[in-house]
N, C-alpha and C positions, 0 to 999 in steps of 0.2 A: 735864657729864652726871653731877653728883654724886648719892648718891641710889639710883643706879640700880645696879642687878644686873645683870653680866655676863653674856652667856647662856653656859655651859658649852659644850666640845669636844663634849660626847654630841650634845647638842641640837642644835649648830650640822654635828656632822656626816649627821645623819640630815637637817635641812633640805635640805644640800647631796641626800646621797641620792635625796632629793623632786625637786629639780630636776633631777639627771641624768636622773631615768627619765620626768618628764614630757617635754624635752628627747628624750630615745631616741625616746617616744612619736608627738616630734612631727616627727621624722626619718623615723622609718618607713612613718607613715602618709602623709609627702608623696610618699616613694617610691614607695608602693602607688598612689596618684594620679596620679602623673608617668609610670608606668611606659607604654610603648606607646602615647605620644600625642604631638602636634604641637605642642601648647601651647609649648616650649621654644624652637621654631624660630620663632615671632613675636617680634620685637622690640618692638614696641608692648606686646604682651602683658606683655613680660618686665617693662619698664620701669615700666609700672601699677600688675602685681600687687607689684613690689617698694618700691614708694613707698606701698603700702597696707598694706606690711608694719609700715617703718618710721612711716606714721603712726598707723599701731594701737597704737602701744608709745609712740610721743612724746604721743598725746592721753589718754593715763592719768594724769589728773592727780592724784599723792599726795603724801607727806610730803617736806620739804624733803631728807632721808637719801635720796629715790632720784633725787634730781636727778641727780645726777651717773651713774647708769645711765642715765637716759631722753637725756640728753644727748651719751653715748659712743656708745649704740644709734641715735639718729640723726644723727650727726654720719656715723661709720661708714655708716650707710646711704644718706646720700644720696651722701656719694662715690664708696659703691659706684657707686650709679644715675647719677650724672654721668658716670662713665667708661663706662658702657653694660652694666655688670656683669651678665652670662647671668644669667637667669631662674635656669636649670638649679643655679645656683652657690650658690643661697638655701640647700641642704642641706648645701653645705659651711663657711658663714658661720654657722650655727648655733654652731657651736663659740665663735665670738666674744663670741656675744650669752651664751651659757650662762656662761663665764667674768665678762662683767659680770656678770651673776646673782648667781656665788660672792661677790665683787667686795662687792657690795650689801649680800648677805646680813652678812656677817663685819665692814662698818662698823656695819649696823643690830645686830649683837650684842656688838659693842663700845662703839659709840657712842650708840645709841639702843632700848635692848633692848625697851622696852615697844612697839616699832613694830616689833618683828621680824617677828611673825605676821602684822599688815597687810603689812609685805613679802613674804613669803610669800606670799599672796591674790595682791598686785597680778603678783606673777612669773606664778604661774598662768593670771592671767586675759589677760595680752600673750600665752603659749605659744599659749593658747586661740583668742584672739581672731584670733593670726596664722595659725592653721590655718585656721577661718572665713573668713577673707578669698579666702586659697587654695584649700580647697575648694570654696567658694560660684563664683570666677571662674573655677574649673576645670569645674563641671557647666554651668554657663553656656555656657563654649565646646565642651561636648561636647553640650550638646543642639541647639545651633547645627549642629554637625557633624555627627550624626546627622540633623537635620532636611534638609541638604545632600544627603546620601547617601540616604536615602530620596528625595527629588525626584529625584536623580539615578537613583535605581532603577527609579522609576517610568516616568522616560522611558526608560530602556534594556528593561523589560517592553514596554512600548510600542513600539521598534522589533524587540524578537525575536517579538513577536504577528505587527508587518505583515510581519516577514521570512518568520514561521511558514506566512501567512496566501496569500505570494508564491507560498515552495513548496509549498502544497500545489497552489496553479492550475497550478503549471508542472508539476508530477509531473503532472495530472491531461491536459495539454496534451499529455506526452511520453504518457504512457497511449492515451491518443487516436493519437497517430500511430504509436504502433507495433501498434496494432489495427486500423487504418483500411486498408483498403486506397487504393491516391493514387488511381486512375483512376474507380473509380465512388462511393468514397464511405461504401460498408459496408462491415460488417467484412470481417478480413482471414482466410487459411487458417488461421493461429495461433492467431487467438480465434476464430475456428469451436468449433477442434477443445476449446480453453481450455473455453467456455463448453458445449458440448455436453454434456461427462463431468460440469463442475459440476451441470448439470440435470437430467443422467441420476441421479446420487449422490440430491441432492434427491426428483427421483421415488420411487425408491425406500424412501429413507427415511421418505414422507410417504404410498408408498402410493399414487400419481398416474399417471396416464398423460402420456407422453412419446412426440411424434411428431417425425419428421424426414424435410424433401425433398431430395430431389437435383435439379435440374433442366440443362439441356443444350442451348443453341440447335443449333437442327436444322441441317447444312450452314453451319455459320461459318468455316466455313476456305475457302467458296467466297467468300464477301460479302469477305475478305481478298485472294482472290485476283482476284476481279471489279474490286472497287472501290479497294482499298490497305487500310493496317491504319488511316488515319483515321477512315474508315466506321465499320473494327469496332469500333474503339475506342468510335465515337458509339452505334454498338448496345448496346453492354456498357454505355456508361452507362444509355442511353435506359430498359435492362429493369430497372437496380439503382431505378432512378425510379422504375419501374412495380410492381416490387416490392415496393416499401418503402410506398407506397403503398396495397396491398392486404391488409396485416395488420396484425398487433393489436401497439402498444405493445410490448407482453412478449414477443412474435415476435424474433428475431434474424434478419437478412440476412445472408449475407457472401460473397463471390464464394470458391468453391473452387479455384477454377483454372482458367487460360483461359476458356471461355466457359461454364464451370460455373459453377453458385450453390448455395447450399445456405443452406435453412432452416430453424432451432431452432424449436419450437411448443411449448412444456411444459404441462401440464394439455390434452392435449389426444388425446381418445382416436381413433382408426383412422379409424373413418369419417367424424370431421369432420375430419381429413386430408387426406381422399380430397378432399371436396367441398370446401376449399379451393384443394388443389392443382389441382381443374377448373374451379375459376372464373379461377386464373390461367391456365393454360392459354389457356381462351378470352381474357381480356385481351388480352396477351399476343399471339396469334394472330389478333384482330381491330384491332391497334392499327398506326397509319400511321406507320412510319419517316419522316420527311420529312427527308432530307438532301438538298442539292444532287447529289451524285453517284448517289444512288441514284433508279429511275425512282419514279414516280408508284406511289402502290396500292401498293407494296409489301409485304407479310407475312412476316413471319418467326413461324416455329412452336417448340415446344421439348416436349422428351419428359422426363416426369417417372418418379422413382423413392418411394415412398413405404413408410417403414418406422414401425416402432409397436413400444413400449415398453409393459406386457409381454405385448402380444399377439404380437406378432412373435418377438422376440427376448428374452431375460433376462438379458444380459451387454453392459457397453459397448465391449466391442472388435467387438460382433458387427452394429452400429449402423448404421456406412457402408458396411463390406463388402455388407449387405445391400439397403441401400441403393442402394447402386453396380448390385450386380445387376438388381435391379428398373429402375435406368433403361438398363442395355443390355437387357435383354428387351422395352422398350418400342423401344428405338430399332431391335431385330431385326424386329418387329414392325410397320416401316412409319412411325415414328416418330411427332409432333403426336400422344401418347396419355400417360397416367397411367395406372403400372402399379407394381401393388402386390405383394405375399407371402400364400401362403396354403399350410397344411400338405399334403402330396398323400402316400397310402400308395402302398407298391409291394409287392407279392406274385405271390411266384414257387412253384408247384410242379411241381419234373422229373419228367418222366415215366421210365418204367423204361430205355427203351434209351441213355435219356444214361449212364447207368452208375452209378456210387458217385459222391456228389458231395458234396464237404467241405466247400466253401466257394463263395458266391456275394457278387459285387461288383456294386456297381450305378455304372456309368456313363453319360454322356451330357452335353451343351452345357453344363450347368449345374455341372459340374466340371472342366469341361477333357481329359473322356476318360480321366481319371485313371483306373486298375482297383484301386489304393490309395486312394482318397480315401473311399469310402461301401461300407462291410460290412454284409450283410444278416443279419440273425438268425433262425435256424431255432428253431420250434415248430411239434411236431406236425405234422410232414412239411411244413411249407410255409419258405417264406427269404419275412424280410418288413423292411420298413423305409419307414421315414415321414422324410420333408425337408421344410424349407422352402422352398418353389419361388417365381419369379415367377410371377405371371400369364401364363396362355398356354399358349400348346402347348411342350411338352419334348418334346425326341430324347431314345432311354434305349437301353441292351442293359443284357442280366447276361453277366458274364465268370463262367466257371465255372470252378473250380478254380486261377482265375490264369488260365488259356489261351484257354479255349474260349469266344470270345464267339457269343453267340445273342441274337436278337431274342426281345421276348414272348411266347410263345405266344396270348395270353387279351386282346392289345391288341386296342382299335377301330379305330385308326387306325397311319399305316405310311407310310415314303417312303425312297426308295430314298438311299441313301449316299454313289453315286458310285463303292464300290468294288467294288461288283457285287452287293449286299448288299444289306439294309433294318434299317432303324431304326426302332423303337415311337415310338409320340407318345403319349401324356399330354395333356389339356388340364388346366392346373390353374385352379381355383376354378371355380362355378356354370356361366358362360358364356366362350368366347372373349373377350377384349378385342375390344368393336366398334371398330371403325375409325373415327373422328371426321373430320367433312369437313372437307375440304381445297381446296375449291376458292378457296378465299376467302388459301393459303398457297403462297408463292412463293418455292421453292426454287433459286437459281439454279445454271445449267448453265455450267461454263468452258468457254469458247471455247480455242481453239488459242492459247496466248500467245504475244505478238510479243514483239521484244527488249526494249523497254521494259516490257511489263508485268513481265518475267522477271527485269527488273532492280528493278523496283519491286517484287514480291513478294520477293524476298531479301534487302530491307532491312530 
């Protein structure tokens, strides 16, 4: 190597310099790569990417000076790879490969100085190359593995849809049966009451009329005790049938209780209520029971109660209450009738020998005799007050001062009490409820029950 200039310590140590940090460089970055993945735990993988290391660096073909690098570097590495040397372990073998390096460098600058700086290159270009190799089979198997995981996502989307999709029918299945009444089929008292307030609220809100029936088969606790409770039972369905049947869509059915039903009708103002509720009526009242135990021709009748939203009433507690009333004033009544609510005044003026009189209550049928329940307002010498009554004739007195009950002076009509006394009647609204024929409705009458029936009714 005569000739030649030695390359100086300066020079030969800042080379070195060069290669530690490209070295660092290429440590770090496989770390950053390697970090949180699977890659390490394939065998095959390992074995691959490491024999791609080693031939990245032995197929760099330079100057006879790096033989003996390209030679240590794969000698070394294939025995790594023949022993099965971890993937993971490429970042600790660097050191090896870095020391050839020095190794190289320090012959090429003593030995062959004009090849130094091609030494230099060709170190470069093996760091490089073995990071490419690395990197490249590392995105590889992570788009493999994201492509996995996506499929796999898809089908787990895919089963929490139909799982989604399961319960919503079963929510809607269990919805169902806890609003269903079992025996006939419509809803139940709970979603009555549920669905009622929701459509009262809406009325209001929207500014709509809101109507609702009550209805009552007439004498059902006889058809129980005549026939047994399979009858009634057959009845109760027979009229949810018949019911449901004769309204709209948007109507709600639902059995209120025993052999009650009550009906939701929303948008629906008073008077087509009425004419509703007497069309079912008649249905109803003309329709043939046909069960084995019951006779022939049989009719069953029912007495309706009919309230109206905001004609009626303007609060929804005041709904069924009102409601309710209207069907026992129907059933007072003579029953097989449709009976409704309608404002009625009452005015009272005492004449002088009743005495000083501070207060007047208004009692009768329609409060329970209550002398607390309805206070009358004095104007201008008279006591007056306005209720919401059913249909029909009302019993009334005024209780005077709390004590002193007296009938009305100024009434039309009058009947005796029973306690030796008289009671005012009131008709309310235009006319009496006419009485609707009944010949065509068959009320039945119990017989004297033998043991068996007696045993069978108290089951």
């Amino acid at each position: 190597m005569r000739g030649l200039i030695p390359i100086d310590d300066v020079k030969l140590a800042e080379a070195v310099r060069h290669v530690q940090a490209e070295f660092r460089w290429l440590k770090r970055r496989w770390t950053e790569l390697a970090a949180g993945t699977t890659l390490t735990s394939d065998p095959e993988i390992q074995k691959a990417l490491l024999w791609l290391h080693v031939e990245s660096m032995s197929q760099l073909d330079g100057p006879s000076g790096l033989d003996k690098l390209y030679e240590e570097i794969a000698t070394t590495g294939r025995r790594f790879s023949q022993r099965g040397f971890p993937f993971a372990a490429i970042v600790n073998s660097f050191h090896f490969y870095e020391q050839a390096c020095f190794e190289s460098l320090k012959r090429a600058a003593g030995d062959n100085p004009d090849k130094f700086g091609e030494t230099l290159n060709v170190i470069d270009a093996v760091i490089h190359n073995v990071f490419g190799v690395i990197a490249t089979s590392y995105f590889e198997e992570i788009s493999r593995r994201l492509e996995e995981k996506s499929k796999e996502l898809e089908r787990t989307n895919a089963d929490l849809t139909r799982m989604a999709d399961e319960m919503r029918w079963k929510n809607l299945q269990l919805q169902e049966l806890l609003s269903t009444d079992s025996l006939t089929g419509v809803y139940n008292h709970r979603y009555f009451y549920e669905r009622l307030e929701e459509e009262f609220y809406r009325a209001k809100r929207y500014q709509h009329h809101l109507s609702c029936l009550l209805l009552d088969i007439d004498g059902f606790k006889n058809y129980n005790d005549l026939y047994g409770h399979r009858v009634g039972d057959y009845v109760l369905e027979e009229t949810a049938i018949l019911l449901r049947g004769d309204v709209r869509t948007s109507d709600v059915v639902a059995r209120y209780g025993g052999d009650e039903f009550g009906i939701i009708l929303p948008s629906t103002e008073k008077a087509h209520a009425r004419l509703l509720a007497e069309r079912l009526r008649h249905t109803l009242a003309n329709h043939n029971f046909q069960h084995e135990q019951i006779p022939d021709q049989t009719r069953i009748s029912f007495s309706t109660g009919v309230v109206n939203y905001p004609e009626d009433v303007t609060e929804f507690r005041q709904l069924v209450p009102m409601a309710d009333r209207a069907l026992l004033q129907a059933k007072r009544l003579g029953k097989n009738k449709v009976c409704g609510l309608r404002k009625a005044v009452f005015s009272f003026a005492p004449k002088p020998e009743l005495g000083q009189v501070r207060s007047v209550c208004l009692v009768g049928d329609f409060n329970g005799w209550n002398p607390g329940a309805n206070s009358m307002e004095q104007q201008d010498g008279r006591w007056s007050a306005e209720l919401l009554l059913p249909e029909g004739p009302v019993k009334y007195k005024f209780v005077l001062n709390g004590a002193q009950w007296i009938t009305d002076p100024d009434a039309a009509h009058s009947s005796r009490d029973g306690l030796g006394s008289w009671n005012s009647i009131i008709y309310v609204g235009d006319v009496t409820p006419s009485a609707h024929p009944t010949e065509n409705v068959t009320t039945p009458t119990p017989a004297a029950p033998q043991p068996d029936a007696e045993k069978e009714s108290g089951s």
